[in-house]
LUMSE-878338 format. One record per residue (C-alpha): residue in one letter; y, z negated, x. Coordinates in nm, 4 decimals, padded with zeros to 6 digits. Example, Ala and Ser with C-alpha at 12.3 -4.5 7.8 and 13.67 -1.06 7.14 Angstrom:
BEGIN
<'a',<-00.4500,-00.7800,01.2300>>,
<'s',<-00.1060,-00.7140,01.3670>>,
//
This chain:
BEGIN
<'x',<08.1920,-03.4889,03.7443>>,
<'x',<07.9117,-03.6744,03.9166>>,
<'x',<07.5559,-03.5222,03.8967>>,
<'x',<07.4404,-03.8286,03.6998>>,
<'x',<07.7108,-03.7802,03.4230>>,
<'x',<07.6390,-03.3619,03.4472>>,
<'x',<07.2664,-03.4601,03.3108>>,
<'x',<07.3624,-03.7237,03.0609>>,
<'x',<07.6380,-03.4519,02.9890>>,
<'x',<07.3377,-03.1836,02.9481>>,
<'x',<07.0737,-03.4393,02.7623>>,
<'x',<07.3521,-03.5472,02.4749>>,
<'x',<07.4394,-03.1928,02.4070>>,
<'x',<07.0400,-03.0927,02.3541>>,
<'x',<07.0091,-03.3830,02.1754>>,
<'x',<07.2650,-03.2818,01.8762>>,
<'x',<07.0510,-03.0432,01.6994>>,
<'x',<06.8042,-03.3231,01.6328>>,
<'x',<07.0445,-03.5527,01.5460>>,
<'x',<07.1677,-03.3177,01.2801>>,
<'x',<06.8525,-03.2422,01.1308>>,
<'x',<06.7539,-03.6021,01.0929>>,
<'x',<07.0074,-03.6221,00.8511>>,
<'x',<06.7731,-03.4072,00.6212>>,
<'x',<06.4670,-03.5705,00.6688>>,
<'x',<06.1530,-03.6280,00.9103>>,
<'x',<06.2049,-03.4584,01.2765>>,
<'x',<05.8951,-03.2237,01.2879>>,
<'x',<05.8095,-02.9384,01.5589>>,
<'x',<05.4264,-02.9408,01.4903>>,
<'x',<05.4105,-02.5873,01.3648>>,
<'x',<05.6365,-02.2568,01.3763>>,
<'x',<05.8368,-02.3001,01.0210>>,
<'x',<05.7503,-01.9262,00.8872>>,
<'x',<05.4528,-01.6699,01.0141>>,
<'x',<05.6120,-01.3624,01.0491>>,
<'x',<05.5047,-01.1806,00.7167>>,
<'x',<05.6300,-00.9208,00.4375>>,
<'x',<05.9255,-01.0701,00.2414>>,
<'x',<06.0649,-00.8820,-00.0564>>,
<'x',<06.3093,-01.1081,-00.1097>>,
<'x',<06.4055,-00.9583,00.2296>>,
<'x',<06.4174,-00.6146,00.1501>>,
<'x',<06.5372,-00.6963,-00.1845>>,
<'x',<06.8573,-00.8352,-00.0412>>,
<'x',<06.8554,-00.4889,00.2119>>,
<'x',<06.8463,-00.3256,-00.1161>>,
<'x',<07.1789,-00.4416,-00.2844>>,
<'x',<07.3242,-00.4128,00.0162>>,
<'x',<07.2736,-00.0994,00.0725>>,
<'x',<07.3766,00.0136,-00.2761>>,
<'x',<07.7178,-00.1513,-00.2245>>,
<'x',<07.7875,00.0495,00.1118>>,
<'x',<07.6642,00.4058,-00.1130>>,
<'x',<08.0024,00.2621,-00.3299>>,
<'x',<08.2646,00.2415,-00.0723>>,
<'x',<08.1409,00.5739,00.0653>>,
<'x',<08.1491,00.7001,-00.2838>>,
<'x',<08.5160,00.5663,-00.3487>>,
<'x',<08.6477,00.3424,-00.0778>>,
<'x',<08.8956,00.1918,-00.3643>>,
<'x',<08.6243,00.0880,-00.5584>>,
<'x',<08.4598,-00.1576,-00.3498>>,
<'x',<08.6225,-00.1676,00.0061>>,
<'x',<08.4456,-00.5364,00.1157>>,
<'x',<08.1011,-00.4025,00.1315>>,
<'x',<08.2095,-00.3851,00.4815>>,
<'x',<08.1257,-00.7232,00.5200>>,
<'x',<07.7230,-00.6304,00.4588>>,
<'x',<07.7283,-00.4662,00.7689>>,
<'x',<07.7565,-00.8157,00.9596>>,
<'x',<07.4978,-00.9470,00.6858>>,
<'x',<07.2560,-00.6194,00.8121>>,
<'x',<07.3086,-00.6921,01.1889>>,
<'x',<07.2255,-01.1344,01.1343>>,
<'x',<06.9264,-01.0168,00.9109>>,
<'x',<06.8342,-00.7345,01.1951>>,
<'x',<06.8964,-00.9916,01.5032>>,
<'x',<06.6632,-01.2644,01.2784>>,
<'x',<06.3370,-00.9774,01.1887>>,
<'x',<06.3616,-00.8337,01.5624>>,
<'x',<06.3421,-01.1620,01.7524>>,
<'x',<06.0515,-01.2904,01.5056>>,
<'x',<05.8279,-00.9685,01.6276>>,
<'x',<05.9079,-01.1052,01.9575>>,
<'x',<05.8343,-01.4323,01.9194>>,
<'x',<05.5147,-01.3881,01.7241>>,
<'x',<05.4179,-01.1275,02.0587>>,
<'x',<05.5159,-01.4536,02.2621>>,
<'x',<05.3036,-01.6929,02.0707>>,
<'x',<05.0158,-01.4718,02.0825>>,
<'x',<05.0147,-01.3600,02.4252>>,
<'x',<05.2188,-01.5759,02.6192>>,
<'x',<05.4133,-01.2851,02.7178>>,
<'x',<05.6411,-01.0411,02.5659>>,
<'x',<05.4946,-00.6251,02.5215>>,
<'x',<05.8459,-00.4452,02.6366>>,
<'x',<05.6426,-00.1180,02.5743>>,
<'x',<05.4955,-00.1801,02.2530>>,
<'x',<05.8381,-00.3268,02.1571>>,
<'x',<05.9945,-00.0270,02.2048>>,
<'x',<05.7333,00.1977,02.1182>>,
<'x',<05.7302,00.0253,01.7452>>,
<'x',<06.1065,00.0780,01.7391>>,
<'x',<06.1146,00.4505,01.8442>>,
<'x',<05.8133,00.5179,01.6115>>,
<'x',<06.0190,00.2990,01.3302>>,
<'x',<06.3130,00.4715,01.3822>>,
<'x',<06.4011,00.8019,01.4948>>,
<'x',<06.1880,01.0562,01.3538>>,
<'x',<06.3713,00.9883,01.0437>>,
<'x',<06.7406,00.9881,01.2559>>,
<'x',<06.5888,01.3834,01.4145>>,
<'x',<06.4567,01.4951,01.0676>>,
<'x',<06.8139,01.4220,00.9394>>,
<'x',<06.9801,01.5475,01.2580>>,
<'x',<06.7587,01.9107,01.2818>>,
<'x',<06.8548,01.9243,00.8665>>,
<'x',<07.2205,01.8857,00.9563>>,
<'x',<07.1975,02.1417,01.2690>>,
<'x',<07.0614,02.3731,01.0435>>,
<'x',<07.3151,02.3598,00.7530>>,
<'x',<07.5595,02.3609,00.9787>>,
<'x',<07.4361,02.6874,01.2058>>,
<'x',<07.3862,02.8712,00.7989>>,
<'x',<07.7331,02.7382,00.6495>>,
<'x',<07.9980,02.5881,00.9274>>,
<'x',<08.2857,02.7147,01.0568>>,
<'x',<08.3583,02.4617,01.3117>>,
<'x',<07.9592,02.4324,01.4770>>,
<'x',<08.0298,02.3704,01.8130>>,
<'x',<08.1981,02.0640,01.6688>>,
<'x',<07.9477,01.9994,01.4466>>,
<'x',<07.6470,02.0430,01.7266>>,
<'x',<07.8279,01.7817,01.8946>>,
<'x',<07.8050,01.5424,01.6790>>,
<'x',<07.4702,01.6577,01.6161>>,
<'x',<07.3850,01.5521,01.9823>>,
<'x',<07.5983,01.2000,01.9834>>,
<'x',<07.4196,01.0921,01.6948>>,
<'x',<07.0760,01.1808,01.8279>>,
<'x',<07.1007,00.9546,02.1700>>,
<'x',<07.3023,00.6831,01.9439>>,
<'x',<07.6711,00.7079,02.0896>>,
<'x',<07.8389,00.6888,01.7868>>,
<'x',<07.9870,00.3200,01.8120>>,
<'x',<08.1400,00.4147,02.1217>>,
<'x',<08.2403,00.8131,02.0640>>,
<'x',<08.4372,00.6934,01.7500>>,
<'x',<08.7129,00.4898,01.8844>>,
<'x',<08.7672,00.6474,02.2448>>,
<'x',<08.6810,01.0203,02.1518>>,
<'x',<08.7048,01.0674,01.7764>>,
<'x',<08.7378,01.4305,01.7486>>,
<'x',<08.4529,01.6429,01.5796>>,
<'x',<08.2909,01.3245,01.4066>>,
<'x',<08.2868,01.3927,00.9994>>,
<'x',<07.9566,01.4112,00.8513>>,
<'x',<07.7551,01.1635,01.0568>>,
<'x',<07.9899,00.8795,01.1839>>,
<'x',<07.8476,00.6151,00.9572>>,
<'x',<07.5616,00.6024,01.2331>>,
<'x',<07.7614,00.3895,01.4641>>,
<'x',<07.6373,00.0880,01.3430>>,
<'x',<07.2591,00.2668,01.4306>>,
<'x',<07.3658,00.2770,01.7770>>,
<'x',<07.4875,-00.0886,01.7699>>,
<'x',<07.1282,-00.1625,01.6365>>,
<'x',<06.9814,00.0842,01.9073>>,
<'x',<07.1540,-00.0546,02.1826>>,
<'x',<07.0827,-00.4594,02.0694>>,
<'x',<06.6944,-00.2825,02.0607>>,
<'x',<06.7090,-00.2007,02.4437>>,
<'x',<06.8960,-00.5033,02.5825>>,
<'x',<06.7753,-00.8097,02.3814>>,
<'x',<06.4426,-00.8119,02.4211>>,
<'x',<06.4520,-00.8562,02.8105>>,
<'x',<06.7658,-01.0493,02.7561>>,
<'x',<06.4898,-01.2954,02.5301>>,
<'x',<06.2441,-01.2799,02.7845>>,
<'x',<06.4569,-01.4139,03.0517>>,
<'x',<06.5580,-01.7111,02.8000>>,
<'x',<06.1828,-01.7614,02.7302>>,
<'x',<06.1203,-01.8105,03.0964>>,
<'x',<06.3682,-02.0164,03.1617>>,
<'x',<06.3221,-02.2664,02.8858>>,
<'x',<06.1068,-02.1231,02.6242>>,
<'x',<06.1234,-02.1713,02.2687>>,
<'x',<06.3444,-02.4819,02.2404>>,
<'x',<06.6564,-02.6068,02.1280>>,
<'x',<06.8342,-02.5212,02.4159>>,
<'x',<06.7316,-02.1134,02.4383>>,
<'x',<06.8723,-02.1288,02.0431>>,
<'x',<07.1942,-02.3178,02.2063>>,
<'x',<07.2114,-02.0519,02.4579>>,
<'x',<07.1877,-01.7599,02.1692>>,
<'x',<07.4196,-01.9045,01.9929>>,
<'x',<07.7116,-01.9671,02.2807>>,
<'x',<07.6390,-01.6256,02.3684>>,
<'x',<07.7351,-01.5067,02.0159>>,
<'x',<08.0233,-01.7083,02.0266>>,
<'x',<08.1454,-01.5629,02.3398>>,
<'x',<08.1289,-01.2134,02.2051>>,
<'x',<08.3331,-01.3386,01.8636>>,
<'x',<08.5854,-01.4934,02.1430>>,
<'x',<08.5833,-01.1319,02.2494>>,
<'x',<08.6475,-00.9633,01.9696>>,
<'x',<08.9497,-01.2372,01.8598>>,
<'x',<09.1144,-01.1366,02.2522>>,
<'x',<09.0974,-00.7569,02.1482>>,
<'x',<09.2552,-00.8441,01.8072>>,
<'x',<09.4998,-01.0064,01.9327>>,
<'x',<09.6236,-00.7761,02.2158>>,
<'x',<09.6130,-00.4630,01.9795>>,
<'x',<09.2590,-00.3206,02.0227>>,
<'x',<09.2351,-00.0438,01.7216>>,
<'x',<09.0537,-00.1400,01.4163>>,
<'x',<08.8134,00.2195,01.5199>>,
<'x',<08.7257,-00.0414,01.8206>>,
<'x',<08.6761,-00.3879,01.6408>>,
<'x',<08.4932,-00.2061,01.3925>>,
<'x',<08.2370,00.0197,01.5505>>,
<'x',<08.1815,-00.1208,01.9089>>,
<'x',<07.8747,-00.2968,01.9760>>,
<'x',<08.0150,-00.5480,02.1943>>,
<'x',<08.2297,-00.6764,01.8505>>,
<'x',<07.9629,-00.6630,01.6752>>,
<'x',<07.7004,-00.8764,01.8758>>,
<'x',<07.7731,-01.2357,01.7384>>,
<'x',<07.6536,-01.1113,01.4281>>,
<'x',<07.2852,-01.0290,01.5719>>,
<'x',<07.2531,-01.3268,01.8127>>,
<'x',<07.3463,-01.5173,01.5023>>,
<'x',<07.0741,-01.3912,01.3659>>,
<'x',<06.8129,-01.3765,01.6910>>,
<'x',<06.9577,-01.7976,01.6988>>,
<'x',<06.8001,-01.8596,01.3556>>,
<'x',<06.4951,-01.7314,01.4334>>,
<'x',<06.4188,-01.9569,01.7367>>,
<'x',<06.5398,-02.2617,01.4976>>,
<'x',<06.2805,-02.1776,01.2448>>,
<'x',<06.0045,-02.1884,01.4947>>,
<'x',<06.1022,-02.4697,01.6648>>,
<'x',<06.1371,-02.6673,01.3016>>,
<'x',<05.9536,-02.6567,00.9596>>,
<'x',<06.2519,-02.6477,00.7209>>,
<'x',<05.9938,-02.7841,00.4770>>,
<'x',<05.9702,-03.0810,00.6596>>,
<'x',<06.3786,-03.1485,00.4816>>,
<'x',<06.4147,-03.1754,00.1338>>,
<'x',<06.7958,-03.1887,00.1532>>,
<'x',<06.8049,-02.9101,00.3357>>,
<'x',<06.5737,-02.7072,00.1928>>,
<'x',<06.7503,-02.7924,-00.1610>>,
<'x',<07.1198,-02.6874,00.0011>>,
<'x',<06.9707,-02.3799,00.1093>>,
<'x',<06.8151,-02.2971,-00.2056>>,
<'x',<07.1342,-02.3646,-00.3929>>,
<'x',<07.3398,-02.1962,-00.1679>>,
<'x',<07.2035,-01.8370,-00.2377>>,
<'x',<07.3318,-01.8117,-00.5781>>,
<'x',<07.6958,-01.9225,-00.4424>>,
<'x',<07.7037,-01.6642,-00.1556>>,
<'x',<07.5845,-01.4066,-00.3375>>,
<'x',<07.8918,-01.4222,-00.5848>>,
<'x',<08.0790,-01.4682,-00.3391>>,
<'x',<07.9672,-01.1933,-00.1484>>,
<'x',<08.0378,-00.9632,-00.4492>>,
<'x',<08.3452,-01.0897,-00.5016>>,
<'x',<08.4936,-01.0403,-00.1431>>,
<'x',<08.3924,-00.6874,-00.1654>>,
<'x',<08.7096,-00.5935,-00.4297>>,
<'x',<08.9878,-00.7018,-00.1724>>,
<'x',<08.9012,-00.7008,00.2002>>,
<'x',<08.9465,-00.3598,00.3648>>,
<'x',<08.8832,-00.2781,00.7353>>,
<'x',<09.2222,-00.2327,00.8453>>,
<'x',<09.2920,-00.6247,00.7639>>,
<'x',<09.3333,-00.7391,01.1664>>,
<'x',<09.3761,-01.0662,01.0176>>,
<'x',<08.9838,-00.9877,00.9175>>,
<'x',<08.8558,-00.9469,01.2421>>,
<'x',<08.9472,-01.3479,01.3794>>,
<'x',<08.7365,-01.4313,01.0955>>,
<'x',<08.4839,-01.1888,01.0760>>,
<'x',<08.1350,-01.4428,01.1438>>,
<'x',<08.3261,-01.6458,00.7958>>,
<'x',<08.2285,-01.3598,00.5943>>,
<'x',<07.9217,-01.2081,00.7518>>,
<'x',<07.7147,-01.3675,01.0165>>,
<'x',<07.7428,-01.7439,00.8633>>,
<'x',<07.6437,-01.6514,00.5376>>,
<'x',<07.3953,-01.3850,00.6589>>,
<'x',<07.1993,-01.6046,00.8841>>,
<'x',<07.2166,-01.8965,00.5855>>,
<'x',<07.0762,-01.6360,00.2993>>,
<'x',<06.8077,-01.5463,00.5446>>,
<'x',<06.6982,-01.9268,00.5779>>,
<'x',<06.7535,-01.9937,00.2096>>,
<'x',<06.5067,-01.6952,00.1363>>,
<'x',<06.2343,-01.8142,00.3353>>,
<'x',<06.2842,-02.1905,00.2267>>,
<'x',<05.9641,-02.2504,00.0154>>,
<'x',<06.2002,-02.3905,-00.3056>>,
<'x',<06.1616,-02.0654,-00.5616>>,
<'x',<06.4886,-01.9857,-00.7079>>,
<'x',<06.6840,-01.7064,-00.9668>>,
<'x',<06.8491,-01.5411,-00.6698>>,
<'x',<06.4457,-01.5340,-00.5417>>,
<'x',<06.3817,-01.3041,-00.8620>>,
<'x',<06.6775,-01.1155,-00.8704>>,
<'x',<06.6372,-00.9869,-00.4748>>,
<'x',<06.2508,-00.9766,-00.5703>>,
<'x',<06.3196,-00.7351,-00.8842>>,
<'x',<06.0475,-00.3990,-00.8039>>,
<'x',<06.4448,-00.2077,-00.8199>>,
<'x',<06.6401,-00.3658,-00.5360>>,
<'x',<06.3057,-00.4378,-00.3752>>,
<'x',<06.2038,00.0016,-00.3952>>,
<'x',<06.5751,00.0472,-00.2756>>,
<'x',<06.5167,-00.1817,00.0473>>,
<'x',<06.1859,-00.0381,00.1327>>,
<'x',<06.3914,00.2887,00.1673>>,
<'x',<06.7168,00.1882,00.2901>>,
<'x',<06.6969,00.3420,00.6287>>,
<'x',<06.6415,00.6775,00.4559>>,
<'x',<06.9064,00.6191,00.2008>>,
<'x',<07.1892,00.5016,00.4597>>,
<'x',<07.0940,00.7626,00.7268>>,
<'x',<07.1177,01.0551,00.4970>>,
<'x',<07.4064,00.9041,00.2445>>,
<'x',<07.6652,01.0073,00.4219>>,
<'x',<07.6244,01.3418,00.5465>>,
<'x',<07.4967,01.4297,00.1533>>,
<'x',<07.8479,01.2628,00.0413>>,
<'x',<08.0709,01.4636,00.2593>>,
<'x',<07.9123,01.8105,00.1497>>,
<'x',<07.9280,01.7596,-00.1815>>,
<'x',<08.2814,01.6640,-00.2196>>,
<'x',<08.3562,01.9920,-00.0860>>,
<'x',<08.2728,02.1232,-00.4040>>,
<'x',<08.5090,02.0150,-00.6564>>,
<'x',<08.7404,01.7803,-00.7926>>,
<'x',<08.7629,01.4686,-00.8955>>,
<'x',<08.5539,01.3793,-00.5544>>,
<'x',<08.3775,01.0813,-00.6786>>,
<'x',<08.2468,01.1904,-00.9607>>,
<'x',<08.0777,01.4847,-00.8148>>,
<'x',<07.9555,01.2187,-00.5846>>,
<'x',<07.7814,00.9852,-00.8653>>,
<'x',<07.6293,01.2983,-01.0479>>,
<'x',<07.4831,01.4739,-00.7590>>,
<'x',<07.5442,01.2905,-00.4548>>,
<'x',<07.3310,00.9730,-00.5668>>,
<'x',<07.0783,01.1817,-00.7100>>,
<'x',<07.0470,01.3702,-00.4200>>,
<'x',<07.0167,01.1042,-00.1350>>,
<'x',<06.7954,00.9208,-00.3315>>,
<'x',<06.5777,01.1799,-00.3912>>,
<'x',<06.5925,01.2998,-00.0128>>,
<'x',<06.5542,00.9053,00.1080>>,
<'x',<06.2160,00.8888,-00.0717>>,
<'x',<06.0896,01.2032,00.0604>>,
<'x',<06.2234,01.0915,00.4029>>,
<'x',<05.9961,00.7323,00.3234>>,
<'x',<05.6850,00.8800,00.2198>>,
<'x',<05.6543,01.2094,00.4152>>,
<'x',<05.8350,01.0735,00.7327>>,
<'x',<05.8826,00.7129,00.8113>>,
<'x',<05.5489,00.5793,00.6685>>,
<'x',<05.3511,00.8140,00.9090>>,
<'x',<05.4921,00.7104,01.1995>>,
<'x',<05.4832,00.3429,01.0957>>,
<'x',<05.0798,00.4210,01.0491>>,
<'x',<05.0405,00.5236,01.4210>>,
<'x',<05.2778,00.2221,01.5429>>,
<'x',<05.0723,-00.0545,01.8036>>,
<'x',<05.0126,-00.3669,01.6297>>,
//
């Protein structure tokens, strides 16, 4: 190919995403399409979520698709995390890599080493197996869970829900200088969200060659490199939305709007029949969770109000987002003690389990992550 034809190669393929969007209505890139800001629709969408993943832990029959929120957490994750950056960018012209991860760690892990020093304990008063237990202790406290579970797998049982907090973890330490190497090349433009999103299509071309040659579901599951399309789906919506004003599109803004209602039933549905040992699951796995993730995201910040707006907005699911990260860190290990105690499992799991966790969740909110979040850099 000549090096003429390589640019008018390069100029058509910018040039799509504009040519799609003028299909909804006047081309506009005067201002960023959404300040960063509080959303409870947000959190009230975290919120359900969340409450579906307490089911499958409680009884994996009962609702085996909530694994399919997982993806849903990781586009919503990829979308918040590379808005904080952004709005650092459009402040300062630069990107804070220490007050980035300062935030995070503040955000983060004295709730994960409040739950981790609660589960030492118990274990040291009541465990027969504690070296085991101590190391799991110490491969959930330095977030090596994604990876320990499919190559090592022994001595994981009360903590190995927090892999996907070590796919998070590990997306927290590369992205950002991953983003500010896109910023400096081409800054926020059609092309860096291009980029994002070829990158997140590589990694779901990865995760289809594992499938296919016999990877273990353990390793399409937990791993963070299968998991990545799902952020940069996310982190890809987020330079959209400040490079366009979605408000600026009727249409669109109207499709989005509708669509909420659609996906959300959908979403419920899916979560009676698909189970994670489906490999055929795994080809499709951006279908069911970074698609519609990244699209309920964009039709919850689209300014047309609408009943899926209430229902995520309700003060229930909205309380139950706020403390999700307490209720999904200290879920699990609260689920697997208590079914030690009797018979039928789940049940003992509904009447104390959920009780429990909840109860433990909002103390870990409060009297934990809020004081840490007080002393975190603006």
């Amino acid at each position: 190919m000549t090096e003429r034809a390589q640019q008018w190669a390069t100029v058509s393929i910018a040039a799509i995403p504009a040519q799609i969007a003028g299909f909804f209505g006047p081309w506009s890139t005067s201002r960023a399409a959404y300040p960063l800001g509080y959303l409870p629709s947000l959190d009230g969408a975290r919120g359900l979520m969340t409450l579906g993943v307490l089911t499958a832990h409680t009884r994996m029959a009962l609702f085996p698709g909530a694994i399919i929120y997982m993806d849903i957490f990781f586009a919503m994750s990829g979308y918040l995390i590379t808005s904080l950056l952004i709005a650092d960018y459009q402040k300062r012209g630069t990107i804070s890599l220490k007050k980035f991860y300062v935030r995070r760690f503040l955000r983060l892990y004295p709730a994960l080493a409040t739950m981790v020093a609660a589960f030492v304990i118990v274990c040291w008063l009541f465990s027969s197996e504690l070296q085991l237990r101590l190391i799991e202790a110490a491969v959930t406290f330095f977030y090596l869970m994604d990876y320990w579970r499919p190559f090592v797998g022994t001595g994981v049982y009360y903590t190995g829900h927090t892999w996907s907090l070590a796919v998070e973890e590990q997306f927290y330490l590369l992205w950002p200088i991953t983003f500010i190497v896109l910023l400096r090349l081409w800054g926020l433009s059609w092309r860096t969200a291009s980029i994002i999103f070829a990158i997140a299509g590589a990694f779901w071309l990865w995760r289809i060659w594992l499938t296919y040659n016999g990877a273990s579901v353990a390793r399409l599951y937990d791993c963070f490199d299968t998991r990545a399309d799902s952020l940069l789906a996310g982190c890809g919506l987020a330079v959209v939305l400040k490079i366009i004003d979605i408000a600026s599109y009727p249409r669109l803004s109207k499709i989005l709007a509708q669509s909420l209602l659609p996906l959300a039933v959908a979403g419920f549905a899916v979560g009676f029949f698909i189970r994670n040992d489906m490999r055929w699951y795994y080809y499709f796995t951006p279908l069911f969770g970074a698609i519609p993730g990244i699209i309920v995201v964009a039709g919850l910040l689209q300014p047309n109000r609408t009943f899926m707006h209430r229902v995520f907005e309700h003060p229930v699911p909205v309380f139950c987002g706020r403390i999700c990260y307490g209720l999904y860190i200290w879920h699990f290990p609260i689920f697997s003690w208590v079914v030690t105690w009797a018979s039928p499992r789940y049940i003992i799991t509904f009447l104390v389990g959920w009780p429990l966790t909840f109860a433990v969740a909002t103390a870990s909110y409060f009297l934990v992550e809020r004081r840490f979040m007080r002393v975190r850099p603006v």
